[in-house]
Structure formats: C-alpha cells, structure tokens
C-alpha positions in Angstrom: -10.4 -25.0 38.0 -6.7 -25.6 37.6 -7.3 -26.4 34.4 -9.0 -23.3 33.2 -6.1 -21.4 34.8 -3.8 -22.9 32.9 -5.9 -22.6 29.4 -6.3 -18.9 30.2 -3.1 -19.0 30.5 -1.8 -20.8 27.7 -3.7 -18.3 25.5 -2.8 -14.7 27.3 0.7 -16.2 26.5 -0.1 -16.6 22.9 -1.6 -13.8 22.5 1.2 -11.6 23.8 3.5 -13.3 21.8 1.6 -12.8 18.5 0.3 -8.8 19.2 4.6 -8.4 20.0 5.4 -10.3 17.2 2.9 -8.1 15.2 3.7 -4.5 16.5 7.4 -4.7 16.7 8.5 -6.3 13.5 5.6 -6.6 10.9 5.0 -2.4 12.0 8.6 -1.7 10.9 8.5 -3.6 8.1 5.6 -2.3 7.1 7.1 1.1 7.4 10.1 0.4 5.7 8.5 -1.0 2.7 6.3 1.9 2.1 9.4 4.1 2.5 10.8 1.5 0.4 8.3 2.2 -2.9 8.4 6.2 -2.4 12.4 5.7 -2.6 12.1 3.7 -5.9 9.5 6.6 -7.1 12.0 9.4 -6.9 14.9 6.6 -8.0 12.4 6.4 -11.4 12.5 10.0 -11.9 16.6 10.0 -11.3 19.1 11.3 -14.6 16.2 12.6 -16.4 17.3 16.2 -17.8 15.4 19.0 -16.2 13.6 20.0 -19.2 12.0 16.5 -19.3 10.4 16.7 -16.2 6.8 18.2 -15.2 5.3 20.2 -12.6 3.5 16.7 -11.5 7.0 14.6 -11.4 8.3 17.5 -9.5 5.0 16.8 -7.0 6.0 12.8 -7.1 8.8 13.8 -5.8 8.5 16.0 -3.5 5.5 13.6 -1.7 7.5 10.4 -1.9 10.1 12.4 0.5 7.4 13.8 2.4 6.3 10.1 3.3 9.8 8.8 4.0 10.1 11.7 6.0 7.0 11.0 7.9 7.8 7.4 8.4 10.9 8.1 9.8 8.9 10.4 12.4 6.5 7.4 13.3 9.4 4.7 13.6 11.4 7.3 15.6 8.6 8.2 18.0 6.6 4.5 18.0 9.2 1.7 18.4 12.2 1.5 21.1 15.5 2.1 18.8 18.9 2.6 19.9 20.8 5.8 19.4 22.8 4.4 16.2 19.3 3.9 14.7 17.8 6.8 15.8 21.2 8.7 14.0 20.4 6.9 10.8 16.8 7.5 11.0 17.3 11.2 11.7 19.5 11.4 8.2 16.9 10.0 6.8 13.9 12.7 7.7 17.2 15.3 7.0 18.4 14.7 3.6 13.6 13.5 2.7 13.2 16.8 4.2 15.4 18.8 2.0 14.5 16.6 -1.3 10.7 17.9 -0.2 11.1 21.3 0.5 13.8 22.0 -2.4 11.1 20.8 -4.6 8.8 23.2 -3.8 11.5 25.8 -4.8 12.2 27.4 -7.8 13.3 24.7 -10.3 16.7 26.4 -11.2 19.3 23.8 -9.4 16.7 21.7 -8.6 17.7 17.9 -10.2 21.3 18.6 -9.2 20.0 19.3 -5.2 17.6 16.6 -5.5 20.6 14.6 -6.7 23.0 14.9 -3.7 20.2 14.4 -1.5 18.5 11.9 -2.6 22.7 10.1 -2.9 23.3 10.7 0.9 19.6 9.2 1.8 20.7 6.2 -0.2 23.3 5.8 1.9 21.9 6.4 5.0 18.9 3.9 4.1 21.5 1.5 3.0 23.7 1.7 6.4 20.4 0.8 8.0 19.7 -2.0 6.0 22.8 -3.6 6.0 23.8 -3.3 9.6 20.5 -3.2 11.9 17.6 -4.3 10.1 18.8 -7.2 7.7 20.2 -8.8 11.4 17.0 -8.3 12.6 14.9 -10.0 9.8 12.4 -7.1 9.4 13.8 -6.1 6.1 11.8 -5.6 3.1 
C-alpha cells in the first residue's frame, strides 16, 4: 500500500512539474515567436517607397500588427507578469494597434506612420527581450 502511495505520488509530482513547465514557459515562448515572425513580416516590407507597395502588403501589414497585438492580449490576460512587463507589453498592443488601424486609413502618410510605430515597438519588444525574457530562458 505504501508503495502505491508513493508511485502515485512520484508521478502527480511529475506531472505537475512538466504541465508547469509546459504552460508557463513553452506558452510564452510560443507566443513570442509567433509575434516574433509577424514582426519580421512588416520588418520585410520596411524602406520600400510607397508607390511600391500593394493593397495586399498594406493587408500584411496591417494583420501581422493585429496578431502581435492579440498576443500581447493573451500573455497579458493568461500568465502572471509583473507590472514592468505588463508596461512593456501594453506598448506593445499600443504602437501594433496603431500600425493596424493606420493601415486601414487612407494611404497618404501612411509608410512614414507605420515607420515611427513600428521604431517604438522595436524598442519596446527589444526592452523586453533583453531585460525579462532572455533572464528567463523563454526567448525565441
């Protein structure tokens, strides 16, 4: 009997250390890197004149800040993050939001908007990186 205790044991342990190991870290990460790809999808489509761009770059755009901004929203609401990450993250969804709505504007202004924006999300992903989530080994 005391055997079977401590087996049952033994394996809720495991368990819980793999499903925390799993949600907390491998969730983030996961969320990073896809925030990670639509960030290098508008970073593709950066210093291109605005006569050499298309209705459908303009919609690349505007939905790879759409997702950032979304995964900023699941990170913010899902995982337990202090109030210097929840700053950053909310810069984040700020500067994504205005990349995605500006692009549904009128296109007059538009790459030099999208410019400053997509600069101060840079930075704010960056600030991220470099002091929270590379310490915490869940960087992409």
């Amino acid at each position: 009997m005391l055997k079977k205790v401590f087996m049952a044991g033994v394996v809720f342990l495991f368990a819980c250390t793999i499903s925390a190991k799993g949600y907390c870290q491998g969730s983030v990460k996961e969320l990073c890197a896809g925030s990670a790809k639509e960030f290098q999808k508008i970073n593709q489509l950066k210093g291109f004149m605005p006569d050499q761009l298309n209705d459908a770059d303009y919609k690349t755009i505007q939905h790879a800040a759409e997702v950032m901004a979304a995964n900023e929203g699941t990170r913010q609401s899902k995982f337990n993050i202090d109030a210097n990450t929840m700053n950053i993250s909310k810069l984040v969804q700020t500067h994504a939001g205005r990349i995605a709505e500006r692009c549904k504007s009128e296109k007059e202004g538009l790459i030099e908007d999208v410019g400053h924006n997509f600069r101060f999300l840079f930075l704010s992903c960056r600030s991220c990186h470099q002091i929270y989530v590379t310490e915490a080994g869940v960087a992409p």
